[in-house]
N, C-alpha and C positions, 0 to 999 in steps of 0.2 A: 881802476878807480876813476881815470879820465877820459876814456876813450871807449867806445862800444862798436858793433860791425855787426852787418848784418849775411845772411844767407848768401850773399855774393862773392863775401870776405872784403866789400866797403869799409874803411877804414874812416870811422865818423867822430867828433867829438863826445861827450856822453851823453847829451842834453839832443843829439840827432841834429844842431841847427847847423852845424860845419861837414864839408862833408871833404876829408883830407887827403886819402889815396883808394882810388878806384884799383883793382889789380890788373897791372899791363895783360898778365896772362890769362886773365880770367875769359873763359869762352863763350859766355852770353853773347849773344849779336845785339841785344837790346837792355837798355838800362832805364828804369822811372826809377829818378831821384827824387826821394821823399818829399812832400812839402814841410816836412820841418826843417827842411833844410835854407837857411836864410844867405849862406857865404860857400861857394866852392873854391878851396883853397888853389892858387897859384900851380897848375903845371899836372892839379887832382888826375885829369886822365890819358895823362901824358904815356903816350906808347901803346895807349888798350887798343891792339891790332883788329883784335875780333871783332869788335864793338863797329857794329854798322846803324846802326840809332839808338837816340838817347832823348829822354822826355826831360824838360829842365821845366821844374815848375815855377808857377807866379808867383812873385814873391822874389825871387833872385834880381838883385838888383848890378850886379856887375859881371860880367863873363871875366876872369883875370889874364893875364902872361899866361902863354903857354897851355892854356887850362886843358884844351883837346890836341897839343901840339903831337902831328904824325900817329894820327889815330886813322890809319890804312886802309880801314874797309868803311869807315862813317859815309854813308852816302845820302843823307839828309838831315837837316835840321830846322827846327822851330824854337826862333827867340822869342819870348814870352815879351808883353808890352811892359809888366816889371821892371826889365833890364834898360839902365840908361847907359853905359859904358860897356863897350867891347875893347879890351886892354889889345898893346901891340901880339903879335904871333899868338891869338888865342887860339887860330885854328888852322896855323903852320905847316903845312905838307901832308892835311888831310886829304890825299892823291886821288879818294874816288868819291870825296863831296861835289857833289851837281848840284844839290838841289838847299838852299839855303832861304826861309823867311825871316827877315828882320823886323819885330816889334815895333810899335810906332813909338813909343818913348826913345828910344835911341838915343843917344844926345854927342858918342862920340865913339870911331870906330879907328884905334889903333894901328901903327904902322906893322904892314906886311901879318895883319890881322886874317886876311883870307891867300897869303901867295903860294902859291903852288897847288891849288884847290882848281880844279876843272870845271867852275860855275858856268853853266849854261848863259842866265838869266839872273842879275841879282837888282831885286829896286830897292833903294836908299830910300828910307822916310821920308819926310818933310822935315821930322823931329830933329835930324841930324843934323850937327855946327859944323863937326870937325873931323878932316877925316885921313890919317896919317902915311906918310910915305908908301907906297908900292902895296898900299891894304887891298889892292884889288889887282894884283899885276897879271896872274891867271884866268882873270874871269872874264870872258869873250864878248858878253854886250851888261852895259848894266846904266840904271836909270839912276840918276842924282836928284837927290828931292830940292827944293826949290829953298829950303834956309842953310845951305853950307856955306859957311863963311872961310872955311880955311880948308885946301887940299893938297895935298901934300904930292901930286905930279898926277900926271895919265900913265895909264898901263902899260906897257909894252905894244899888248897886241890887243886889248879890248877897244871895243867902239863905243866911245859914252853918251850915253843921250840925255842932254840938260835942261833943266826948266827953261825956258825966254827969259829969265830974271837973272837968271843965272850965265856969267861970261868965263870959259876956260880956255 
C-alpha cells in the first residue's frame, strides 16, 4: 500500500517520486531512473556491482551520502544541471569511474565525494562554493571553477588547475 517496484525489482515509494533501494544484485549494467523520481534515498545504490551506467534525470536536486557508494563496474556518469548538492561519499570507491560531468548548478560537492574513483579529467563549475575534504583525492588532473570559496585540502596526487582569481 506504500511502496511499488518496478521490472528491475527498484524499490520506489508509491507515488514513483522516491526512489529507495536499487538491488545490489541486480544485473543490469545500466539503469534510467524514472523522472518521477524527485529524491534518491541516502546509500539507494549502494553495492550495485553490475551497474556500469545510470541515467539520473532532471529534476533530482541532491545526489545524497553514500548514494552510489562501491558501485564496482559504474564507469561514467552525468549530473544533471538540476542537482545543487553532491553529499559527502556519494560516490565512494566507485573503482572504475573515469569518466564523470558535473551539472553547472552544483553549489556544493561533499567530503571524499569522489575518493577512490580513477577520474581522468574532472571540471568543477563555476556554480560551485564548497568543496569538502579529500572529495577529489583519486582523481589525476582536475579544473576548479573560478567561485569556490571553501576547500577542504589538495589531493594526494592530483594536479589542480585553478582560475587566476582563485589562490590554493
Amino acid at each position: 500500500e506504500y511502496y511499488s517496484s518496478d521490472e528491475y525489482g527498484v524499490l520506489f515509494n508509491k507515488e514513483k517520486t522516491e526512489l529507495i533501494a536499487y538491488p545490489a544484485s541486480n544485473e543490469a549494467e545500466h539503469y534510467v531512473i524514472p523522472d518521477s523520481v524527485a529524491v534518491i534515498v541516502e546509500g539507494a545504490f549502494r553495492y550495485a556491482k553490475n551497474l556500469a551506467g545510470v541515467t539520473i534525470p532532471d529534476g533530482i536536486v541532491t545526489l545524497e551520502t553514500y548514494v552510489f557508494r562501491e558501485c564496482t563496474s559504474l564507469k561514467s556518469v552525468t549530473i544533471p544541471d538540476s542537482v545543487t548538492e553532491i553529499k559527502k561519499y556519494a560516490f565512494y570507491k566507485c573503482t572504475a569511474l573515469s569518466e564523470v560531468k558535473i551539472g553547472n548548478n552544483v553549489v556544493s560537492i561533499g567530503e571524499s565525494a569522489f575518493t577512490f574513483c580513477p577520474i581522468d579529467i574532472l571540471v568543477i563549475p563555476d556554480s560551485v562554493k564548497t568543496i569538502g575534504n579529500s572529495a577529489f583525492n583519486d582523481v589525476n588532473e582536475f579544473y576548479i571553477g573560478k567561485n569556490v570559496e571553501k576547500y577542504g585540502g589538495m589531493p594526494k596526487k592530483a594536479k589542480a588547475i585553478v582560475d587566476s582569481e582563485n589562490q590554493y
